[in-house]
C-alpha positions in Angstrom: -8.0 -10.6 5.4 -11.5 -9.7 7.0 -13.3 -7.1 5.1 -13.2 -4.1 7.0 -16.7 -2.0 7.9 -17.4 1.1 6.2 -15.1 3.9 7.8 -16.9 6.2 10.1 -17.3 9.7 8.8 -14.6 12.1 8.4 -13.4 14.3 11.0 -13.2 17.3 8.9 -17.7 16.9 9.0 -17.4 16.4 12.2 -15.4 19.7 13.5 -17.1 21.8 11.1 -20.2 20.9 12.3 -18.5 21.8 16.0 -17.4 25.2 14.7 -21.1 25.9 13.6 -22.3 25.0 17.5 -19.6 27.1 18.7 -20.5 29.8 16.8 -24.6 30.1 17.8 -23.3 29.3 21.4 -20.5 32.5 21.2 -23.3 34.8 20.0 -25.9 33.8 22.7 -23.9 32.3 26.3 -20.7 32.6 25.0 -18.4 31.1 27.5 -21.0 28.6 28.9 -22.1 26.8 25.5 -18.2 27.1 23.7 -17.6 24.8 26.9 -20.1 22.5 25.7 -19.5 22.3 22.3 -15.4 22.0 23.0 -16.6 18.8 25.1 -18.8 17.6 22.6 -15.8 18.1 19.8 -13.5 15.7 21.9 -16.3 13.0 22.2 -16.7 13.0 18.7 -12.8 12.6 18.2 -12.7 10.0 20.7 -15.5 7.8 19.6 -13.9 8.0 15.9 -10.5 7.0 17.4 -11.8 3.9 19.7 -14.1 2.5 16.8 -11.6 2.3 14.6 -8.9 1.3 16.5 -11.0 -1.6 17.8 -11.7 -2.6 14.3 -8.4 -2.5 13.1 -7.3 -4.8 15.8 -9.7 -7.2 16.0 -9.3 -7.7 12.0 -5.3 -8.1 12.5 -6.0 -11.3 14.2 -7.2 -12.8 11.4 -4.3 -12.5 8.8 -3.5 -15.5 6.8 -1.2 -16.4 4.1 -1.6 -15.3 0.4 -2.1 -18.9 -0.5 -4.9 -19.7 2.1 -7.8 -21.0 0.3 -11.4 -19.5 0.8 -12.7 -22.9 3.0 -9.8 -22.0 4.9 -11.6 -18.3 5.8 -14.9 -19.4 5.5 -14.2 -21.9 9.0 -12.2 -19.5 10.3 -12.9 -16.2 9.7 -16.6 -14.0 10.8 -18.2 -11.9 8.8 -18.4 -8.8 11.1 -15.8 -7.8 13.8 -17.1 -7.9 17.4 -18.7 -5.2 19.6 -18.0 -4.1 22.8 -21.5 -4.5 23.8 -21.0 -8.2 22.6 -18.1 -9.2 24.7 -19.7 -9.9 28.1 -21.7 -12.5 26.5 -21.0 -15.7 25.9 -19.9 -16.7 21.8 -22.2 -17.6 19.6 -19.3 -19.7 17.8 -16.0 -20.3 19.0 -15.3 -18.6 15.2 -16.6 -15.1 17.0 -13.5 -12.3 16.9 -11.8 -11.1 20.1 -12.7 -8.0 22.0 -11.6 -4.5 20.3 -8.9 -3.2 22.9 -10.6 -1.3 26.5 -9.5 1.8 27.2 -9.7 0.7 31.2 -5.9 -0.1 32.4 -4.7 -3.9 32.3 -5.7 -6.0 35.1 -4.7 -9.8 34.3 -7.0 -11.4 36.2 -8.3 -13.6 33.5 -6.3 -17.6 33.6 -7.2 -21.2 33.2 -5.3 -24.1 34.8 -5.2 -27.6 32.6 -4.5 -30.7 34.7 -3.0 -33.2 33.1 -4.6 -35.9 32.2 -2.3 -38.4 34.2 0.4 -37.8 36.5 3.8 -36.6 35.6 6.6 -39.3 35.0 10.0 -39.2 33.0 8.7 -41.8 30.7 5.3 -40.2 29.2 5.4 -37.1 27.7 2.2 -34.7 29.6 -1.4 -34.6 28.1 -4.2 -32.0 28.4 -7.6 -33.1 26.9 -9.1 -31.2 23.9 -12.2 -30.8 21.8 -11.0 -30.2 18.1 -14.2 -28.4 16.7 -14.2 -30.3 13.3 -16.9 -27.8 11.9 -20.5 -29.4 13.6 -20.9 -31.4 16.4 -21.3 -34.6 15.0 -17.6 -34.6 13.7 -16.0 -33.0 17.0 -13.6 -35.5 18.5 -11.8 -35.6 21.8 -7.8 -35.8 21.8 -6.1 -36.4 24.9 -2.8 -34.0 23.3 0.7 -34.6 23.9 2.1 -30.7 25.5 5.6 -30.2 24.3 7.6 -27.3 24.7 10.4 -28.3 22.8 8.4 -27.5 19.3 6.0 -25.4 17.9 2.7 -26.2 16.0 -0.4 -28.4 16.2 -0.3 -31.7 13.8 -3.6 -34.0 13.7 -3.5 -37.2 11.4 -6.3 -36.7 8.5 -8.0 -39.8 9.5 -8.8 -38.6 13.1 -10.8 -35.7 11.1 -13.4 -37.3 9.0 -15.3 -34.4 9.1 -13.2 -32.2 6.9 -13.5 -32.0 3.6 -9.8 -33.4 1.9 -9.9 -30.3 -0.6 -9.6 -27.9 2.6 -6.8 -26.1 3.5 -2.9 -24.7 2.5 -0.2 -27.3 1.6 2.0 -27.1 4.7 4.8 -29.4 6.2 6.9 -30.0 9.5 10.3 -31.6 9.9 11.3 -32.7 13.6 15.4 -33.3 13.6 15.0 -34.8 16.9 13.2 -37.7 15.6 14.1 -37.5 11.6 10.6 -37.2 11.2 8.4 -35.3 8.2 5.3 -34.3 8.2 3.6 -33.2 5.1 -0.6 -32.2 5.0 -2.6 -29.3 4.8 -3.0 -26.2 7.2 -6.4 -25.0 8.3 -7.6 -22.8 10.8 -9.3 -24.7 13.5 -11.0 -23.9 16.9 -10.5 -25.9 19.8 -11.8 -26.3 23.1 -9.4 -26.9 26.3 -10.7 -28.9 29.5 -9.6 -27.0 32.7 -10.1 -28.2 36.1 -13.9 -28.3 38.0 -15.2 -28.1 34.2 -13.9 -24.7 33.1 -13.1 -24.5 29.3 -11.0 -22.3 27.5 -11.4 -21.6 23.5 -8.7 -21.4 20.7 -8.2 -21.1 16.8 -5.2 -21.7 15.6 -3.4 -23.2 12.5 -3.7 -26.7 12.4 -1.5 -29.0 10.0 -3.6 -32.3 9.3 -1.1 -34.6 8.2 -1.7 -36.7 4.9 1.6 -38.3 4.8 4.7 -38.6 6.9 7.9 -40.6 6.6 11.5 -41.2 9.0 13.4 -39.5 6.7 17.0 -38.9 8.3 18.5 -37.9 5.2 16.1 -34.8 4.7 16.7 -31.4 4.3 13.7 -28.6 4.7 16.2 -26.0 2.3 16.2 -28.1 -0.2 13.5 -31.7 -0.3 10.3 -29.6 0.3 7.0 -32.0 0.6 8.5 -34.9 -0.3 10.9 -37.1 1.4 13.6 -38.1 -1.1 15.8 -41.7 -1.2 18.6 -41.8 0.9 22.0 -40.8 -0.6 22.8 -44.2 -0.8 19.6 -45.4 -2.7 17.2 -45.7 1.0 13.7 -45.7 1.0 12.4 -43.8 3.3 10.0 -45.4 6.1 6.4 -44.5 5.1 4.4 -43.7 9.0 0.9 -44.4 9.8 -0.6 -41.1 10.3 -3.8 -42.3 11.9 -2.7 -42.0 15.1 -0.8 -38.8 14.7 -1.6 -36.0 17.9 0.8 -33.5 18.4 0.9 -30.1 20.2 4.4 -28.2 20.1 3.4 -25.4 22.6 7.2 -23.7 22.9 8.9 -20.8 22.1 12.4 -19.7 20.3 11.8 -22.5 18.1 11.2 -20.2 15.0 13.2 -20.4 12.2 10.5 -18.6 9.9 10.7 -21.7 7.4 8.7 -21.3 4.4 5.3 -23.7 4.2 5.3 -24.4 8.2 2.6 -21.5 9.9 2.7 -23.3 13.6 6.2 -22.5 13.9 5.1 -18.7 14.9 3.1 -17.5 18.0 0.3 -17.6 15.2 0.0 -21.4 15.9 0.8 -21.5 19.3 -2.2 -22.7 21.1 -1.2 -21.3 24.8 -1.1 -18.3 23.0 -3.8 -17.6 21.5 -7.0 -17.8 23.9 -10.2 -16.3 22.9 -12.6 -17.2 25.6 -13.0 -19.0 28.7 -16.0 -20.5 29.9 -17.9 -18.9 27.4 -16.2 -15.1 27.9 -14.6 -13.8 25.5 -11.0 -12.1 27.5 -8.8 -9.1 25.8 -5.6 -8.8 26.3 -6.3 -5.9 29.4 -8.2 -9.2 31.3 -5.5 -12.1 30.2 -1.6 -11.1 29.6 0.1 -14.0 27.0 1.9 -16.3 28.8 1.5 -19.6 30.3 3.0 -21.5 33.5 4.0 -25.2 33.2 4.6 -27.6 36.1 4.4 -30.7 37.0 0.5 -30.3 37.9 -0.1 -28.9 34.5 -0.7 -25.6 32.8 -1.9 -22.3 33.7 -3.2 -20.2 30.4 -2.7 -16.6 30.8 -0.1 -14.9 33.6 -1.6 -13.2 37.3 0.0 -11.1 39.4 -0.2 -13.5 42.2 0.5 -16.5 40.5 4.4 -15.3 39.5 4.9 -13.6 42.1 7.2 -16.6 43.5 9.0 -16.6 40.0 12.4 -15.5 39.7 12.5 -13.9 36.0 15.0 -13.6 33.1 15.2 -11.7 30.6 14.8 -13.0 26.8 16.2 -11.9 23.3 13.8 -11.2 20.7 12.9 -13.7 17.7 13.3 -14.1 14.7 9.9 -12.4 13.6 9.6 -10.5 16.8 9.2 -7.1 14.7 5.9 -8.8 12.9 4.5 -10.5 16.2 5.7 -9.3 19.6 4.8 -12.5 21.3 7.8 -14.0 19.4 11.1 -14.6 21.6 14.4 -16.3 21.5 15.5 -19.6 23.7 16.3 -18.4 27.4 20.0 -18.0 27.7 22.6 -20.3 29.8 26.2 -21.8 30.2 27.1 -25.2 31.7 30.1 -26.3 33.5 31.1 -30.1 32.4 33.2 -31.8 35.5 34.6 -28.0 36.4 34.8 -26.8 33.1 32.7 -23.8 32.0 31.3 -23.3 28.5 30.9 -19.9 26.9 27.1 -18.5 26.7 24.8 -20.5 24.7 20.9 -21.1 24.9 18.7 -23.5 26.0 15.3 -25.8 25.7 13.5 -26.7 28.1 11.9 -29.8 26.1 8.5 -31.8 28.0 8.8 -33.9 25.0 11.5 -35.9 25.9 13.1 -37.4 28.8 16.7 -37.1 27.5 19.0 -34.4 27.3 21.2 -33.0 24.7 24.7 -31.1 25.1 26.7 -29.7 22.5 29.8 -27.6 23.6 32.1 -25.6 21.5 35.0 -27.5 19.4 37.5 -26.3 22.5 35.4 -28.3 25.4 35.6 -31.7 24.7 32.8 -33.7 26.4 33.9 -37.4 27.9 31.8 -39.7 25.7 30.9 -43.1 25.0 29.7 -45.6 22.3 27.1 -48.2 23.1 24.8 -50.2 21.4 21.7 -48.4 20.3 18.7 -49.3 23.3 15.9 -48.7 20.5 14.7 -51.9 18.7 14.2 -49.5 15.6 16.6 -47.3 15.7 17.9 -46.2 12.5 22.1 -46.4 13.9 22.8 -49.5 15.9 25.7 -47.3 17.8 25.5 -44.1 19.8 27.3 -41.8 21.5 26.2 -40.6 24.8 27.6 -38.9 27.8 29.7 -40.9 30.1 27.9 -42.3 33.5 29.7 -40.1 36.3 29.9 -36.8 34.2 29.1 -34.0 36.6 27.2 -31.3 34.6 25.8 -27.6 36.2 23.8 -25.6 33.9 22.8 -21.9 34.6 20.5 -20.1 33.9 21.2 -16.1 33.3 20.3 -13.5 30.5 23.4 -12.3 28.7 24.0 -8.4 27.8 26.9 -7.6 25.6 28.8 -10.6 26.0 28.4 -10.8 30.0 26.1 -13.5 31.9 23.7 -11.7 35.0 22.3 -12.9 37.8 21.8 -16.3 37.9 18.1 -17.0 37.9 18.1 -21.0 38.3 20.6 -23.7 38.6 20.3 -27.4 37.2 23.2 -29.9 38.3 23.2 -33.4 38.0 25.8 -36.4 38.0 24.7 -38.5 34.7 23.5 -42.0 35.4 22.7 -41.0 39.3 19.2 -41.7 40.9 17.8 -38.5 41.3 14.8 -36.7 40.4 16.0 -34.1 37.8 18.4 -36.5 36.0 17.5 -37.4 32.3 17.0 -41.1 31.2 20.7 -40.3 29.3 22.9 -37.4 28.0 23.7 -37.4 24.3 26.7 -35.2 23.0 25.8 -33.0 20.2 28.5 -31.7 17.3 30.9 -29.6 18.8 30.1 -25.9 17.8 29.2 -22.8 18.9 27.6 -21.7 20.3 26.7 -24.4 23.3 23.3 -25.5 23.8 21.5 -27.8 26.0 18.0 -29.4 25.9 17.4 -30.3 29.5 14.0 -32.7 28.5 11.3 -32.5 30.7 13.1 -34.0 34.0 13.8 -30.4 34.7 10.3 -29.6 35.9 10.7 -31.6 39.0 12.9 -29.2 39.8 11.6 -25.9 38.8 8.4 -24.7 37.9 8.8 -22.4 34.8 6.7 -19.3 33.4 6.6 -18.0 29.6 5.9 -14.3 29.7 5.3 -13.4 26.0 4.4 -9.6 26.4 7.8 -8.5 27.7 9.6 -11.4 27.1 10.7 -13.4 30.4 11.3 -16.5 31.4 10.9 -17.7 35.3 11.7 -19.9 37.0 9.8 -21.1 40.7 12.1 -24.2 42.6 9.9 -27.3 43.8 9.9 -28.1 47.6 11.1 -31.8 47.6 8.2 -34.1 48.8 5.4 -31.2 47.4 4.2 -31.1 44.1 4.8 -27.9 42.2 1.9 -25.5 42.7 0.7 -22.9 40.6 
């Protein structure tokens, strides 16, 4: 935790030395000078009120785990909160704090839109270029970095950071079920620098997990195997990766399961989230409201009034450590119909990291199924079960509210295996369980445009025109 300043002097020296002024004025002018002192009195509460408040806040963003080591707050952390006076100029270091709070009313203006770094296709999963500030300018290196909403947390393979020091950082791990994969390396809090259109930049710290080692473990199990991944239970070894060419940025939310030894999976590692600056200014949360839009253009940091106000908006539940960070918010509700036949209320991803989809219904909705030959050369089953060609599917989109569904906010409906734009590559039945749940893949944007408000937790949702591109 950053060292607070010296508290400012107590308010009991400061309203006796009030009562004092008020006295002399009483006995000579009376009304006229008690006026003065009263006003006096109140600036003197005020200012001890807004500097410490300010300092308060601006040291909160800098909490880390008991177990960070001291190169882990000597990158990250400044010796001396920010001014006020400070905050119109540009940072001396992208390490410099936040603003303290303003006491002028919100006005969101502040956002920064990222193009993507090539154009949006079912097959590639989107990229936004980044600086990773690696501690001096000679070890910075550029990563084009994979967005994908269906995780959380910022992995970087160790050799792509020659620059730090192997000794640096917090043991920390990742598993992805998706893919069976583990990830197991050190966190450290990093800045990093995000390329926006007609050169605007946008500056972030954030929990990084450099990855030392990582395996295809199918077999593991974060309760129990830790930072290791173990033999198989019938005497496997698990596949050793090369973690050279390791990038990965898991931007989403609801994914929180509070897992001990992963940071990123909070807002804390969230890198849409957690915006310091932009081009060079540092923005408070009065100038930028928490929240990002993604489309098939790219990504807008930070929420405007005009730039939802085409959004049709749900509401979300909150997280698992929504009463620690407020930025923290459940999976956007929905229920599917499967060739007429409607679900009960479940949740759902929508996943940029995948073209797929995955459906899992309750054990009383069966789902028509197949078994075919496993496409992937490497795959670790040479059969799988996927969702039959023909299947009709209709997912909405609605907040629930003691056990009933509202207003449907968007619709997604598809026939699987048709020739459409918001159809996934293939459907893949989950276990049958409650409660239903559906990861559309990133297909979905071609439909709809969506928008992550993390201040009072909202999800919208803004249809694409066919033939236009989805604009922001």
């Amino acid at each position: 935790m950053v060292a607070s300043d010296k508290h400012p002097r107590p308010l009991e020296r400061k309203d006796g030395a009030a009562k004092v002024a008020v006295t002399r004025a009483y006995a000579q002018h009376q009304y006229h000078l008690l006026f003065i002192a009263f006003v006096a009195s109140l600036y003197a509460l005020y200012h001890q009120y807004a500097s410490k408040h300010g300092k308060q806040a601006a040291a909160s963003l800098y909490l880390s785990t008991p177990a960070a080591s001291a190169s882990d707050h000597a990158q990250a952390m400044p010796s001396s909160p920010a001014s006020p006076s400070s905050c119109p100029s540009p940072p001396s270091s992208p390490s410099h704090p936040p603003c303290p709070p303003s006491d002028e009313p919100p006005s969101h203006t502040k956002s920064i839109f990222l193009p993507y770094v090539y154009e949006f296709k079912t097959e590639n999963v989107p990229l936004v270029p980044v600086t990773i500030r690696a501690g001096h300018a000679a070890a910075d290196i550029d990563i084009d970095m994979p967005v994908d909403t269906g995780s959380t947390g910022l992995m970087i393979g160790a050799p792509l950071l020659p620059g730090i020091d192997p000794s640096q950082g917090t043991l920390g791990r990742q598993y992805l079920s998706s893919s069976n994969i583990v990830y197991v390396g050190r966190y450290l809090d990093m800045n990093l620098t995000f390329h926006g259109e007609a050169g605007s930049q946008a500056d972030v710290t954030v929990p990084v997990l450099i990855v030392d080692r990582s395996w295809i473990c199918p077999w593991y199990d974060p309760a129990k195997h830790g930072f290791e991944c173990p033999r198989g239970p019938a005497g496997e070894e698990p596949i050793e990766r090369d973690v050279s060419a390791i990038t990965y940025m898991g931007v989403g939310f609801g994914r929180n399961k509070n897992t001990s030894g992963q940071r990123t999976t909070s807002p804390e590692g969230n890198p849409f989230l957690n915006v310091r600056s932009i081009d060079g200014k540092w923005v408070g949360s009065g100038e930028m409201r928490a929240g990002y839009i993604v489309s098939t253009r790219g990504i807008q940091l930070g929420l405007t009034e005009k730039d939802t106000q085409a959004f049709d908006f749900m509401d979300l539940e909150p997280g698992l450590t929504h009463a620690s960070d407020s930025r923290d918010w459940a999976m956007p509700r929905m229920r599917f119909r499967v060739n007429g036949v409607q679900s009960i209320p479940g949740f759902a991803l929508i996943d940029t990291g995948i073209p797929q989809m995955y459906i899992r219904a309750e054990d009383s909705m069966p789902l028509p199924e197949v078994v075919v030959r496993n496409p992937k050369a490497n795959g670790t089953h040479s059969m799988v079960h996927r969702v039959k060609n023909g299947t009709e599917i209709e997912i909405d989109f609605a907040a629930v509210k003691d056990g009933s569904v509202g207003a449907v906010q968007a619709r997604y409906s598809f026939q699987v295996g048709a020739a459409s734009p918001m159809t996934p590559s293939f459907v893949a039945p989950g276990r049958q369980e409650p409660p239903p749940y559906v990861n559309t893949g990133r297909n979905f944007l071609k439909g709809y445009s969506i928008a992550f408000d993390a201040v009072d937790g909202r999800l919208g949702f803004q249809p694409v025109r066919r033939g236009v591109k989805a604009t922001l």
